[in-house]
N, C-alpha and C positions, 0 to 999 in steps of 0.2 A: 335755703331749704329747711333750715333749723328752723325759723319762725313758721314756717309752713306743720312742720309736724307736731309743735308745737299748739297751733291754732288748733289742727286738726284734734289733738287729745283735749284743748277746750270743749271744745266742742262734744265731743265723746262722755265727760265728766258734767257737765249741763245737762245732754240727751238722758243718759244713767237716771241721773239726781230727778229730773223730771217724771221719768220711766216709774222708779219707785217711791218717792214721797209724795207724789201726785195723787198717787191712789189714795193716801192718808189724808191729805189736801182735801181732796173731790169726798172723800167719806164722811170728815168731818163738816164737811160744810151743808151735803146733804143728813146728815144723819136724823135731825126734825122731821124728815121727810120720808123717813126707813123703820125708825125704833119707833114703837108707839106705846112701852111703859118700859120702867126702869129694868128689867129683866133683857129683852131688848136692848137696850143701850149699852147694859154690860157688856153684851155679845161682840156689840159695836167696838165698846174701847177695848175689851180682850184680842179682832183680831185686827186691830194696829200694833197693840201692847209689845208684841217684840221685836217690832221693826222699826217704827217713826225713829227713833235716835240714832239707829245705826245710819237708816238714809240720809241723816245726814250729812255722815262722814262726805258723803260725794259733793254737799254743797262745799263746806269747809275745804274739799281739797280743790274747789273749782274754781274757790276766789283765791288760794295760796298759788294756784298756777297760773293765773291773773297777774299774781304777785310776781310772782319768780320768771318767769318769762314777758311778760307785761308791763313792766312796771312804768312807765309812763300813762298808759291808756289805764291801769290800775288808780294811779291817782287823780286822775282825770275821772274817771267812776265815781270813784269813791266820793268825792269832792264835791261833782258836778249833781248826784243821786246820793248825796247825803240822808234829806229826808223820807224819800222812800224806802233805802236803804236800812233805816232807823227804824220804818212801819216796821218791814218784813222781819228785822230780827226781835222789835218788840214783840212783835204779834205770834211768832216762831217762841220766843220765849214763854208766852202767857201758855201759849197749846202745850208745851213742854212742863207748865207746873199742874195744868189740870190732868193730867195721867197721875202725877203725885198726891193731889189733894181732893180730890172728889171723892175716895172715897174713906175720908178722917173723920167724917163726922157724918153718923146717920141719921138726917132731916133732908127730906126732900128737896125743900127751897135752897140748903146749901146744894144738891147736887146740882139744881137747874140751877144758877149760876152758874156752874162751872160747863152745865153743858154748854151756853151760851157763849164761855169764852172760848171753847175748843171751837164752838161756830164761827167767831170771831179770828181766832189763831188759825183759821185753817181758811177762811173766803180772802181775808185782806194778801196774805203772800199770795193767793194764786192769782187776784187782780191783779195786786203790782207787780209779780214778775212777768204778767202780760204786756203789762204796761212798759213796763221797763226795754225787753227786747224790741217791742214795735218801736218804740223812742228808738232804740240805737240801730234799727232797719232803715227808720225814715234819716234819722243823722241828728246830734244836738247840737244846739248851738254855743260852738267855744270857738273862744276870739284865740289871736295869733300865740297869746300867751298860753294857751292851755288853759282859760280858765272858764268854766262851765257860766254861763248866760242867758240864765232862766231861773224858772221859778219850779214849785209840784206842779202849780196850775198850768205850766208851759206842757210838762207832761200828761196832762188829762188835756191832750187833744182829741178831736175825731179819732183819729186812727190810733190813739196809745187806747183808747176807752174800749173800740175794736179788738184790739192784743191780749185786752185783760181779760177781756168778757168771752172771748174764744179759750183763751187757758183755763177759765174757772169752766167751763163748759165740758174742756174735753176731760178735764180734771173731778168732775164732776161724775160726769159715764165710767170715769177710771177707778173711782171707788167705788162705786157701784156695781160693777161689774168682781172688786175686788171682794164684798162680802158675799156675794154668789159663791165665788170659789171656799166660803170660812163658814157658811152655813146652810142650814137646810129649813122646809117648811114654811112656813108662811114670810118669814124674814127675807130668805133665799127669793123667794116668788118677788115680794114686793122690790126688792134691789134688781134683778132682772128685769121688771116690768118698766122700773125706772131709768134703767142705762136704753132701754129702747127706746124710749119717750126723749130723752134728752141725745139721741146718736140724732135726728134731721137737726134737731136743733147744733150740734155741732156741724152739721153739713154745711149749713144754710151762714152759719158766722164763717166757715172757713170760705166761703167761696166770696162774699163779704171782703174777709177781711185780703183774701187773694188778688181781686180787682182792686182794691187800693191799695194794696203794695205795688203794682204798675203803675196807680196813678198817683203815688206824691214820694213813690224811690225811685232808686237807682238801680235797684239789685235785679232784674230784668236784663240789664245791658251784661251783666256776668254770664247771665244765662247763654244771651245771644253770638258773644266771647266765646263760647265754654259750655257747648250744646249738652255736655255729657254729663252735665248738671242738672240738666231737665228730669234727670233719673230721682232726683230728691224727692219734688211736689208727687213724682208718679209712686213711687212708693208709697209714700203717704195714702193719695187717693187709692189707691189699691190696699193700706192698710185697714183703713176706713171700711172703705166696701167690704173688706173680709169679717172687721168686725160684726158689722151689720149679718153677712150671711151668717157667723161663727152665734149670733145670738140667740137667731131664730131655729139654729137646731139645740138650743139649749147646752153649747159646747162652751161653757162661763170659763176654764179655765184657758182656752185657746181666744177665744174673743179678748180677754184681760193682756 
């Protein structure tokens, strides 16, 4: 029962950590697509600015309770997702010095840089931690020893490419929808126009990536086990759909 409640506050500390750096994720990656001069783009990094580092306490506590409760499937993680592993905290680190350094020095061509690398810091974690959960939906492959048997390329299969591209998706509508709620006027407009434009495109990967989670897992037979788990995908869909309506009346803080 202990590893059950356990699991369950993983789970809870992923959900969170997703919930709020995702917005900063999906912001940063759209932001080319939102700011269109540098006045704009300060708006941009001001309304991250006092959140990305607290969000993410939830990650840091998600892999310690990995730890502390885990710790075989921990180092099996760890080990087996070394390399991607290594992307996301690099790429997490590069976004984390362009808040510090962008704006030391007044030349343009230094700022773009650094825009580029918060573009960079913010697409690559949302791929791979797409990638990463669909890898451990479908299963990886470790031999009797615990020892991970594979490669990154093993992980950029069909369905890990699927994971990612759904997370940067919905991560993408989530910031957008996030500087709706931090601004007004034309900036506001264009980031609403944009979480509408990219919500079928989330439709349309999740239902995607839903039919091949039936067709090359297992996690179905849970369901059919444990009917009362079907309540998960229905929330969802039902999240979804609320977002969609919550947009079209121009309700940016309840859609977010």
């Amino acid at each position: 029962m202990l590893g059950v409640i356990w699991f369950l506050l993983w789970g809870v500390l992923w959900a969170v950590y997703f919930m709020l750096d995702g917005s900063d994720l999906g912001l940063g990656t759209v932001m080319p697509a939102l700011a269109k001069n540098d006045t704009e783009r300060k708006l941009v990094y001001r309304s991250m600015g006092p959140f990305w580092d607290g969000n993410e306490v939830w990650l840091i506590t998600a892999g310690g309770v990995t730890f502390a409760a885990f710790p075989a499937t921990y180092a099996v993680l760890f080990s087996g997702l070394y390399t991607p592993l290594m992307l996301i905290l690099f790429a997490l680190i590069l976004r984390g010095v362009t808040f510090a350094f962008r704006g030391k020095v007044d030349d343009p061509k230094w700022r773009q840089i650094w825009d580029l690398c918060l573009v960079l810091g913010s697409f690559l974690p949302a791929l791979l931690f797409g990638v990463a959960f669909a890898n451990l939906f479908k299963g990886l492959p470790i031999d009797g020893e615990g020892i991970y048997q594979g490669t990154l390329i093993t992980l950029l299969n069909p369905y890990g490419i699927a994971g990612g591209l759904l997370f940067v998706s919905i991560f993408a509508m989530h910031g957008s929808l996030w500087l709706t709620t931090k601004t007004d006027g034309d900036l506001q407009e264009r980031a609403g126009a944009l979480a509408k434009k990219i919500w079928p495109v989330v439709l349309i990967l999740a239902v995607i990536f839903l039919l091949a989670t039936q067709r090359v897992t297992n996690l179905y037979d849970n369901y059919q086990a444990n009917p009362v788990l079907f309540m998960i995908p229905l929330v969802a869909v039902f999240a979804l759909l609320s977002t969609r309506f919550l947009m079209a009346m121009s309700a940016w803080w309840k859609a977010w």
